[in-house]
C-alpha positions in Angstrom: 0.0 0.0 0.0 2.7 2.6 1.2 4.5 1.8 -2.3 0.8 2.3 -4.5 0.2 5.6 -2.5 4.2 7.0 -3.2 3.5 6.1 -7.1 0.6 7.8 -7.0 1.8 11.0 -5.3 4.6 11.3 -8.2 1.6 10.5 -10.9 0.0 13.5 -9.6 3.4 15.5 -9.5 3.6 14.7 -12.9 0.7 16.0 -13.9 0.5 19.4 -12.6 4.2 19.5 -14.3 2.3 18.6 -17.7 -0.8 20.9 -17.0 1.8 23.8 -15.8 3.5 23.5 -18.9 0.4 23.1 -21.0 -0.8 26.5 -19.6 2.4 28.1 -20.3 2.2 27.1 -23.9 -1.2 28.4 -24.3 -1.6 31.7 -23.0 2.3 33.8 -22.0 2.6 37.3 -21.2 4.5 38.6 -23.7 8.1 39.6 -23.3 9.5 43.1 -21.7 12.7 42.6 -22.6 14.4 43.9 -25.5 15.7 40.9 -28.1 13.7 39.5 -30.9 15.2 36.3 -32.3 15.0 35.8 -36.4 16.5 31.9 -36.8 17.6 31.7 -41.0 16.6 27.5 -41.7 18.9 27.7 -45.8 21.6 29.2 -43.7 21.5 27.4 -40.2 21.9 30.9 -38.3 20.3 32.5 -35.0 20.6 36.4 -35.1 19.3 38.2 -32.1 18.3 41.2 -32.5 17.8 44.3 -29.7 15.8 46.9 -30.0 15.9 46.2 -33.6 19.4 45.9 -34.3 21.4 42.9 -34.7 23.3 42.3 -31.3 24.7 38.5 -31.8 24.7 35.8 -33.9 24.6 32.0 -33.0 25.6 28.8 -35.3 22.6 26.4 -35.4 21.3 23.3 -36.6 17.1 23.2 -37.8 15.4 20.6 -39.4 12.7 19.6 -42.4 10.0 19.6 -39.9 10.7 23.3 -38.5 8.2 25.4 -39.2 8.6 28.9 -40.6 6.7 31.5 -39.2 6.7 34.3 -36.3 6.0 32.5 -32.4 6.3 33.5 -28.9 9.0 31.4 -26.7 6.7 29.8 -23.7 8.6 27.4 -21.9 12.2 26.7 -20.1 13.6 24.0 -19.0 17.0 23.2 -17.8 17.4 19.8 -18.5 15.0 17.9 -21.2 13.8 14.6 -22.5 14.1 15.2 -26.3 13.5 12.1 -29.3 15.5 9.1 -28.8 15.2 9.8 -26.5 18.3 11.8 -25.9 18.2 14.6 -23.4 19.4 18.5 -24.1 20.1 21.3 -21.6 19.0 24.9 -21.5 16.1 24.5 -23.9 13.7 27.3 -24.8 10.1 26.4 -26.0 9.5 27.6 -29.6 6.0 26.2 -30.3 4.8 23.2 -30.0 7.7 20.5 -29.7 10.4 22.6 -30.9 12.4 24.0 -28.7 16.2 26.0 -29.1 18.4 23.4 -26.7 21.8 22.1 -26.6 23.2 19.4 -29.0 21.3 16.1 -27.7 23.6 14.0 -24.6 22.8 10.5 -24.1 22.3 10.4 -20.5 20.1 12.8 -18.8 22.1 15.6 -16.5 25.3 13.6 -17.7 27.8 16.3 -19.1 30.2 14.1 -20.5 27.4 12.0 -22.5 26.9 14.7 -25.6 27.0 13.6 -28.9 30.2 14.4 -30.9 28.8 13.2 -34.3 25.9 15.4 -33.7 27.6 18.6 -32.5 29.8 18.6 -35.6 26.7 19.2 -37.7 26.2 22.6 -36.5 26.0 24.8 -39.3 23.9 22.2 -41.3 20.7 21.1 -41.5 20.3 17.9 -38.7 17.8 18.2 -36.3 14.3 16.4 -36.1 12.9 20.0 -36.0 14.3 21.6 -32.9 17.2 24.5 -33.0 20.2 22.7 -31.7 23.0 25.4 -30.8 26.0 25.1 -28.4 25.5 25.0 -24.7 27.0 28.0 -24.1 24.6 29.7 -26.9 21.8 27.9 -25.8 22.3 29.2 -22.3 23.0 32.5 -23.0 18.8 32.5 -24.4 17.9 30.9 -21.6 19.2 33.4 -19.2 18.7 36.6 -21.1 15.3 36.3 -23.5 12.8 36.2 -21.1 9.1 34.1 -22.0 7.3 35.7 -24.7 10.3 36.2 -27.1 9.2 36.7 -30.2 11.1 34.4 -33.2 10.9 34.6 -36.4 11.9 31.2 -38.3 11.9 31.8 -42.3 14.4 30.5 -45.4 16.3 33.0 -46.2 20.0 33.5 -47.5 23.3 34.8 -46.6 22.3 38.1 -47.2 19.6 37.9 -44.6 22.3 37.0 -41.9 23.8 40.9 -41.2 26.4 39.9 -38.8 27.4 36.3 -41.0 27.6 32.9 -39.9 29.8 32.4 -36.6 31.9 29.1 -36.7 31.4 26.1 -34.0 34.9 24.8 -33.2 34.6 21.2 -34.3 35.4 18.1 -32.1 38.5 15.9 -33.5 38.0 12.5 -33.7 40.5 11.7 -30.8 38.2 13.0 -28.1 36.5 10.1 -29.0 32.3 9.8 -29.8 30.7 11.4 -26.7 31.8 13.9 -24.3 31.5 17.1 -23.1 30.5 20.5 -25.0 33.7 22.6 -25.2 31.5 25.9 -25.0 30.1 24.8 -21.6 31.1 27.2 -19.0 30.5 24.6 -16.5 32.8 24.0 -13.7 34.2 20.5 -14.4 34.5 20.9 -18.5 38.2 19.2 -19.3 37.9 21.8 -22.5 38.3 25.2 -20.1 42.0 24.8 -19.6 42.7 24.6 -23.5 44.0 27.1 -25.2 44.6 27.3 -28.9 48.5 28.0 -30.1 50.5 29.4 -33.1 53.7 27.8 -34.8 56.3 29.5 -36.2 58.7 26.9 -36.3 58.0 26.8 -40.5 59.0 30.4 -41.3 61.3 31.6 -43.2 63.4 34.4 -41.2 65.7 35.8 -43.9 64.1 37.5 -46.3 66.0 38.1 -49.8 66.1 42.0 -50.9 62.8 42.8 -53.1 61.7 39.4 -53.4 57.8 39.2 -52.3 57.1 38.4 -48.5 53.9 35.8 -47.8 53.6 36.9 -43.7 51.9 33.3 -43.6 54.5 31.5 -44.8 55.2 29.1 -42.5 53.1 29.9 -39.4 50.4 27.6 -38.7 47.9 28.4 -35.9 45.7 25.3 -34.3 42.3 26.0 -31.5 42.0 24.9 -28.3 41.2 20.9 -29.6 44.0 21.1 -32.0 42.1 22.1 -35.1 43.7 23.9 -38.2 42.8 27.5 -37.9 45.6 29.2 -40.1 43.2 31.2 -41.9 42.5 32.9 -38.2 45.9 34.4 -38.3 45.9 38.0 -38.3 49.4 40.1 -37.3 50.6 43.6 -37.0 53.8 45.1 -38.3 55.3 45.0 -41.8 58.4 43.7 -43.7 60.0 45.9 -46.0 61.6 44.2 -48.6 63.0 46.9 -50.6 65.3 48.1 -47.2 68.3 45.6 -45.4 67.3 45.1 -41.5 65.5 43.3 -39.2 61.1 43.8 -38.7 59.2 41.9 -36.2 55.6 40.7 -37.0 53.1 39.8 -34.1 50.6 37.3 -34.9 47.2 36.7 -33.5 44.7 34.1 -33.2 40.9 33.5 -32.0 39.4 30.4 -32.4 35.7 29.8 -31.9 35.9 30.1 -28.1 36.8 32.7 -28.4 40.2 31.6 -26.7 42.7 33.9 -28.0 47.1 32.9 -28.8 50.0 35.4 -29.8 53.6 35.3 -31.1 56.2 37.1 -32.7 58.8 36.7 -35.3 61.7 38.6 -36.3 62.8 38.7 -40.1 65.5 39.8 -41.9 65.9 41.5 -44.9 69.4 40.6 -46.9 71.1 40.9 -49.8 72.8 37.1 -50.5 71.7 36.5 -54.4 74.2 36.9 -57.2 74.0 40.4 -59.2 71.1 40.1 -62.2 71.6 39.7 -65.9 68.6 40.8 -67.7 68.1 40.8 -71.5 70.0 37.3 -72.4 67.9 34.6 -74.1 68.2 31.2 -73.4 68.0 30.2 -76.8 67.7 31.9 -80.4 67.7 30.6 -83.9 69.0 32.7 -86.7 69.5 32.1 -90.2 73.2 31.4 -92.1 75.2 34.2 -92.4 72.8 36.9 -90.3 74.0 39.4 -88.1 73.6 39.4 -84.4 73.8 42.2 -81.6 75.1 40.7 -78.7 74.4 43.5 -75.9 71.4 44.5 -77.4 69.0 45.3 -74.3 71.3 43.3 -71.9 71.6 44.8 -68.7 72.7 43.6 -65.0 72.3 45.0 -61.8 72.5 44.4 -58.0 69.9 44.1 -55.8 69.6 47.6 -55.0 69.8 48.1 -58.5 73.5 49.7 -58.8 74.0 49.4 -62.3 76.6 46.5 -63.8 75.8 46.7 -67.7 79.4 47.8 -68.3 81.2 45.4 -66.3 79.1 42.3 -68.4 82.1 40.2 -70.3 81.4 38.3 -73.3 82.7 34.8 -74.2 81.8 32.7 -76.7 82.4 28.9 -77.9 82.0 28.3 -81.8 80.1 25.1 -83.3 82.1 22.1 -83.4 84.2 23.6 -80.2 84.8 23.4 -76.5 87.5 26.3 -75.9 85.9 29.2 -74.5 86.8 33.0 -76.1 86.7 36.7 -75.1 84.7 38.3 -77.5 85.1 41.9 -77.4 83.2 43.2 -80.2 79.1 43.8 -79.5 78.3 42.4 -82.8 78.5 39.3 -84.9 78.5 37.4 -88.0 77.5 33.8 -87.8 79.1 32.6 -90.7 79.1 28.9 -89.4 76.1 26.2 -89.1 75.7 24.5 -85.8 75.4 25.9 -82.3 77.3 28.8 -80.8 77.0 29.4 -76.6 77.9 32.8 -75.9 78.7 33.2 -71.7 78.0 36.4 -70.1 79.4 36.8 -66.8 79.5 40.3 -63.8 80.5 40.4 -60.6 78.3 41.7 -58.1 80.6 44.0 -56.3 78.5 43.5 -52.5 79.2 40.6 -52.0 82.0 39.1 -55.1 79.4 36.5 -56.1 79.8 36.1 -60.3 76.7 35.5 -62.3 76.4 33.5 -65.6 73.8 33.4 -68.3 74.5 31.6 -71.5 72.7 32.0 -74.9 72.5 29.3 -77.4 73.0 30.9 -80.5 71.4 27.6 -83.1 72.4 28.6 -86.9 70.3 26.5 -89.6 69.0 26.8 -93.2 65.6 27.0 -91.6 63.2 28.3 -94.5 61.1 26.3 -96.4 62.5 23.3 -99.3 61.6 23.5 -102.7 59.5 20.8 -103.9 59.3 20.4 -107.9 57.9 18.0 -110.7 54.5 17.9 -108.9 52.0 18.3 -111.2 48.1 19.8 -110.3 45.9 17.3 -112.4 46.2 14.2 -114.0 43.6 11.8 -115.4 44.2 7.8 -114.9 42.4 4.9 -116.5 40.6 2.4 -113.8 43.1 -0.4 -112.7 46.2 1.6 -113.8 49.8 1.8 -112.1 51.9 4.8 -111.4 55.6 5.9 -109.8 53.8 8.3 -108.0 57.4 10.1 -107.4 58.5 10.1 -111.1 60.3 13.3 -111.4 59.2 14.4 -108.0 62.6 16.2 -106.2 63.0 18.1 -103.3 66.0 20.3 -102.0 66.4 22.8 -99.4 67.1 26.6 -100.2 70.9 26.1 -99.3 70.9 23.2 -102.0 70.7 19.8 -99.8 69.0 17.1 -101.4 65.8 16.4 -99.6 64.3 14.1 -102.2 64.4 10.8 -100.0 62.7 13.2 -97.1 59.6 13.8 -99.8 56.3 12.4 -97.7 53.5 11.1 -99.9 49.7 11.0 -98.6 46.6 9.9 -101.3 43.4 10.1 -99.6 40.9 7.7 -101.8 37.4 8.4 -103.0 35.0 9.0 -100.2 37.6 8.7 -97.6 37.9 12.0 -95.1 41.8 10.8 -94.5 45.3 11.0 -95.7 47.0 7.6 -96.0 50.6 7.8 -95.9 52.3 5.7 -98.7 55.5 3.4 -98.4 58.3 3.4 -101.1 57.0 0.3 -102.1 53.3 1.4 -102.6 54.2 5.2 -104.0 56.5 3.4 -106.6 53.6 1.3 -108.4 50.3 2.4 -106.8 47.6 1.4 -108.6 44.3 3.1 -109.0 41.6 0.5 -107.8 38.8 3.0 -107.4 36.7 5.3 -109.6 36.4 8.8 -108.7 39.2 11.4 -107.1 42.1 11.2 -105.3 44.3 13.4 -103.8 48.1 13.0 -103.6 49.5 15.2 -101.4 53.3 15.9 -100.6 55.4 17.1 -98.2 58.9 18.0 -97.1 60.0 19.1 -93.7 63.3 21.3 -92.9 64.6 18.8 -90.6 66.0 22.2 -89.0 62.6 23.9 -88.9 59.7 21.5 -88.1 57.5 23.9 -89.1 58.9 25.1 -92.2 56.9 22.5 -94.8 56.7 22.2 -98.2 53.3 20.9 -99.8 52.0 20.4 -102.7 48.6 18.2 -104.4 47.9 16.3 -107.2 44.2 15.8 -108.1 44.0 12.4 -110.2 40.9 11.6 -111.8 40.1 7.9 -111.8 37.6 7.2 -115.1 36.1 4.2 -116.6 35.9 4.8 -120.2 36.7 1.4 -121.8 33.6 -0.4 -123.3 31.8 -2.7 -120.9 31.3 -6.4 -120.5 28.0 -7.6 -122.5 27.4 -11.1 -121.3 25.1 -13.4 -121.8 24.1 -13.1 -126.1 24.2 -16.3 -128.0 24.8 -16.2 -131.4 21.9 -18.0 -132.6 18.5 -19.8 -131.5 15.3 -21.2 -132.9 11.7 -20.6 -131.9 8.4 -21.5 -132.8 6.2 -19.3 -135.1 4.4 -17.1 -132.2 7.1 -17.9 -128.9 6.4 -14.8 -127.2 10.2 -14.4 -124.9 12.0 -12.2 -122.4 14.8 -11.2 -125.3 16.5 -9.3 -121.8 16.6 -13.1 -119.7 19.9 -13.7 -119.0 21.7 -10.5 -120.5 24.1 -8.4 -118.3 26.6 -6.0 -119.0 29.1 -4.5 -116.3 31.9 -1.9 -116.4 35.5 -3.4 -116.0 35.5 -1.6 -112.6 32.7 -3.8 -111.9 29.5 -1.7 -112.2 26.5 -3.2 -113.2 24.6 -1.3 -116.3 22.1 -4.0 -117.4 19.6 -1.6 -117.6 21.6 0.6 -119.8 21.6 -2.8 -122.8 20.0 -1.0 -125.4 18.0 -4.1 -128.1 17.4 -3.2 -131.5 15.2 -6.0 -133.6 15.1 -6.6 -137.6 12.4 -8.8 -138.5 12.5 -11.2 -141.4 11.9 -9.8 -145.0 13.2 -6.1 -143.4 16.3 -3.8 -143.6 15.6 -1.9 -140.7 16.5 -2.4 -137.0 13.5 -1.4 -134.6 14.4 -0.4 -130.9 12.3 -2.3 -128.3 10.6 -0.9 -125.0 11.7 -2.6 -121.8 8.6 -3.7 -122.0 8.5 -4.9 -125.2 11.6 -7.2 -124.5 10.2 -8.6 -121.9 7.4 -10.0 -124.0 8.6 -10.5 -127.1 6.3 -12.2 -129.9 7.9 -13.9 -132.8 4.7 -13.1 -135.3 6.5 -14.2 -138.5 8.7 -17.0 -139.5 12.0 -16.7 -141.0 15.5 -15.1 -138.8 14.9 -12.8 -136.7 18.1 -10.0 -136.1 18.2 -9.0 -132.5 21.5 -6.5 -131.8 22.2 -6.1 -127.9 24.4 -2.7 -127.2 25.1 -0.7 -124.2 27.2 2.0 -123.6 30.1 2.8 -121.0 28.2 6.1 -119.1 31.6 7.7 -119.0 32.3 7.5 -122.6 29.4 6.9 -124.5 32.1 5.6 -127.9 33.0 2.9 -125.8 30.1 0.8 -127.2 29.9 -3.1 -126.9 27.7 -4.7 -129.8 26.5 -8.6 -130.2 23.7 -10.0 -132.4 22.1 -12.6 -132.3 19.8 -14.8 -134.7 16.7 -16.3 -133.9 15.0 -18.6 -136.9 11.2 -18.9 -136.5 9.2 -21.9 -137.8 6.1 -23.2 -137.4 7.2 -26.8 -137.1 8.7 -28.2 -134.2 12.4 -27.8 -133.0 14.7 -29.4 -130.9 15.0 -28.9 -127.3 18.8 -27.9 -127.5 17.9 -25.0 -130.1 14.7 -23.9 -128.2 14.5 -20.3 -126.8 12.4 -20.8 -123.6 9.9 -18.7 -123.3 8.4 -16.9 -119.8 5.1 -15.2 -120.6 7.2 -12.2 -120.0 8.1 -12.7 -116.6 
């Protein structure tokens, strides 16, 4: 009995808890205090707003199911059951079930039980449609919007945000899945004694004269959880690289508890580099026998730009040798094919350091060969053979023969590419297809790629012998009224294999008459042998490309009325 009547005491309890917070929902006396609250879902941000003008912005993580509109907070509660169910502390009633609270902890008033995974999702979109923020956010509405608060939820963008999103430090993997929130001010939070650092062990402390100074180079600044926050760094000072001596830079960093780091680094500017040569090419090519300036915008000079020009010496090494020369003179001839290497050298008078810089100096016959005997048009008979070099040479402008270098290409009727020919197939290539090729060829300057001589040959590949007619026996018999196909069996083709049938042409000269009558296509076909005595029946056709090339055959046919014999018979088909 005692335990029935304690269970029911706490049932009660319970319920006055649930009704309390059921009236609070309902009906709240609307705020005195001075914030509004406007939370961005598309952008995951809480800006708070007093008196109307943005005071502080919070990183936050909404959901699908949060509704957009304009409410009035109703609730608090320190610690709170939440889905899962999980538990979250210093939660603020929205509407409804939604609520602004910490990021969800496993055990209820356990500090060390928050979700890791969970907390690094702040800035996205992750909750079930509560505003998750950091505890030390979500306390600082707790304590300082009072019931009645008006919020504002909407989908806005960046633009709506007017002081940007803050940054939640984020929770290495090392501290394992679960554990405290590092913005808890809580006493007891292993996170309050870290402090985030700067390295300067990577930079670079002397600094050559003029060269450009990165004050980043190097120096590498980490939170309080050992995160990478280099792009934090700010400093003071400068580094004047176009004057020797030493600057100190002071860097700074905050991470996102706003745990601050400092340190210093002293650089030094120096002169240690060789004096410069400006104005000397690596590598030229000229032609035989040009002229070259040698000091033609050549200059050199120290760091602090005392000027050396004058002091430049000049040696060169000729093709075809290793020994080294003073050359005094500023200009040229290059009367010699091959490579010359001409050495400048100064002495940079700071410090006694000697610069070099060498220019290759290549001289070639570099224009383009001349390509003769290559002629624009030709004309081929089908099946023919030709030395598609014959009389084809090729020399370059300084008079080496280049013949053997001569490239030859043919690109075949109806085919889009170039086929490159062997010796063997230029020397007796034969024409196997009607229509229009192209020969082209080519010879390089083997001392100037580019420098190519082309030239094309159209050759026109005809037909224009007289065709095959096949099929036309010399003589046959029939019976007095056969009516026959006088086309069965007849073909006629082109020697290159195309099939003109239908251009055989029949001509017929009946008995007792001098004169040859041409025949329908469908009068051939059904043919009547009206009259006895020999028939005359001339088969022709023409060659479409030369219509003298003209094939002839006759043939005889006797009519009688009597019978004949199977052998000599013309069988006919009803014109089929």
């Amino acid at each position: 009995m005692k335990k029935t009547k304690k269970s029911i005491i706490v049932l009660l309890a319970f319920c006055m808890m649930l009704l309390s917070a059921i009236s609070l929902d309902r009906g709240v006396a609307r705020a005195a205090g001075p914030y509004t609250i406007r939370i961005n879902k598309a952008t995951n941000v809480v800006t708070v707003y007093r008196n109307g003008a943005p005071d502080r912005a919070f990183v936050c993580s909404t959901g699908s199911a949060t509704p957009i509109g304009t409410f009035s907070t109703s609730q608090k509660l320190r610690w709170h059951v939440l889905d899962g169910p999980s538990y979250g502390q210093y939660c603020t009633r929205i509407v409804g079930g939604v609520l602004f609270h910490s990021v969800w902890y496993y055990a209820n008033g356990d500090y060390n039980s928050q979700s890791y995974v969970q907390y690094n999702k702040l800035g996205t979109t992750a909750s079930h449609g509560c505003v998750r923020l950091t505890v030390a956010d979500a306390k600082w509405i707790y304590e300082n919007c009072p019931l009645g608060t008006s919020v504002t939820v909407f989908w806005g963008s960046s633009a709506n945000d007017p002081l940007g999103k803050p940054e939640a430090i984020k929770i290495p993997p090392r501290y394992g899945s679960r554990g405290w929130d590092p913005t808890d001010p809580m006493a007891g939070n292993p996170y309050s004694g870290l402090r985030p650092s700067i390295s300067v062990a990577g930079a670079q402390t002397n600094v050559e004269y003029g060269s450009a100074f990165n004050p980043f180079a190097g120096i590498a600044a980490y939170d309080s959880l050992g995160n990478d926050i280099t792009r934090r760094l700010t400093y003071s000072g400068s580094v004047n690289t176009k004057k020797l001596g030493s600057y100190q830079l002071n860097y700074n960093v905050v991470d996102a508890l706003g745990r601050s780091a400092s340190s210093s680094v002293t650089y030094n500017v120096v002169d240690s580099n060789e004096a410069v040569i400006k104005g000397v090419k690596k590598s030229i090519k000229k032609e035989y026998n040009s002229t070259l300036n040698l000091r033609k915008k050549v200059k050199a000079y120290t760091a602090d730009k005392k000027n050396l020009t004058n002091k430049i010496k000049i040696k060169v090494i000729y093709p075809k040798s290793k020994k080294e020369k003073l050359y005094r003179k500023s200009t040229i001839k290059l009367k010699k094919l091959g490579t010359y290497k001409f050495n400048y050298y100064v002495t940079n008078p700071h410090n006694g350091l000697v610069t070099k810089a060498t220019m290759k100096v290549t001289v070639k016959d570099t224009k383009k060969p001349k390509l003769t005997g290559v002629v624009s048009k030709k004309t081929v008979e089908y099946n023919a053979s030709l030395n598609l070099k014959s009389k084809v040479k090729a020399k370059l402008v300084s008079g080496k023969n280049m013949t053997s270098k001569v490239v030859i290409k043919i690109k075949a009727p109806n085919y889009k590419k170039f086929v490159k020919l062997s010796e063997k197939k230029y020397k007796k290539y034969k024409f196997t297809k009607l229509g229009t090729y192209q020969v082209e060829y080519s010879v390089a300057n083997p001392y100037n790629k580019k420098a190519v001589a082309k030239k094309t040959m159209v050759i026109t590949v005809r037909d224009t012998k007289a065709p095959k007619l096949l099929g036309v026996v010399d003589a046959r018999n029939a019976k007095l009224n056969d009516v026959l196909n006088l086309k069965a069996g007849i073909t006629a083709q082109l020697l290159s294999g195309q099939n003109i049938a239908a251009n055989v042409l029949v001509k017929v000269k009946a008995p007792e008459t001098d004169t040859f009558v041409n025949l329908t296509a469908e009068q051939c076909r059904q043919f009547s042998f009206d009259k006895a005595g020999v028939y005359t029946i001339e088969y022709s056709v023409a060659n479409p490309n030369n219509p003298k090339a003209v094939t002839k055959k006759i043939m005889t046919v006797t009519v009688t009325s009597g019978q004949i014999s199977p052998d000599d018979a013309v069988t006919p088909d009803n014109g089929k």
